[in-house]
Phi, psi and omega in degrees: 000335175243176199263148183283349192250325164233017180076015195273170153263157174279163168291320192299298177319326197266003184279303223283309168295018145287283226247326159302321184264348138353273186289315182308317197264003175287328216242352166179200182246148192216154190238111191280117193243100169224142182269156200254151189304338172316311197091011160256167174268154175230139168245123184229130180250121197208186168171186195231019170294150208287333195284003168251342170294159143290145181295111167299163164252195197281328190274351166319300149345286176308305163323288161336297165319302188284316172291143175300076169335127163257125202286002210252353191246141172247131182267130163201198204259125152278116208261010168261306180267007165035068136202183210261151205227162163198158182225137183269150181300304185298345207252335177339128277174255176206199163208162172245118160292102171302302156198176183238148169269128166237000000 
């Protein structure tokens, strides 16, 4: 994931590990190893399967719809602490797939 000779990520690659790890926690749950604006680390077992969200309500709904998805932040469910978490892509550390819906 990173390049050896200077420690950067390509843009295509970190793109490419954005959406993988997306789809891993749309499709089952995983424990997300990210450093926090703090500068500590948090390990969060978390995912985006739908059958583990809470159901929203309409004004939740609403709320969304108006706000600017930010492409550099991932929203996802904290499945310990039953509320919603969010990680910047880049502070990302590593993650383990815990199990998958299949």
């Amino acid at each position: 994931m990173t390049n050896s000779l200077n420690g950067t990520i390509d843009q295509n690659e970190a793109s490419w590990r954005n959406e993988y790890l997306k789809g891993v926690l749309q499709t089952g749950i995983a424990n997300v190893s990210f450093m926090k604006k703090d500068g500590t680390q948090r390990n969060l077992l978390c995912t985006l399967l739908p059958s583990e969200l809470p159901a929203q309500t309409d004004l939740e709904k609403a709320f969304k719809q108006q706000k600017t998805p930010n492409p550099d932040v991932l929203a996802v469910w904290d499945l310990e602490n039953k509320g919603w978490r969010s990680f910047r892509y880049d502070s990302v550390l590593g993650f383990s797939v815990l199990s998958l819906d299949a």
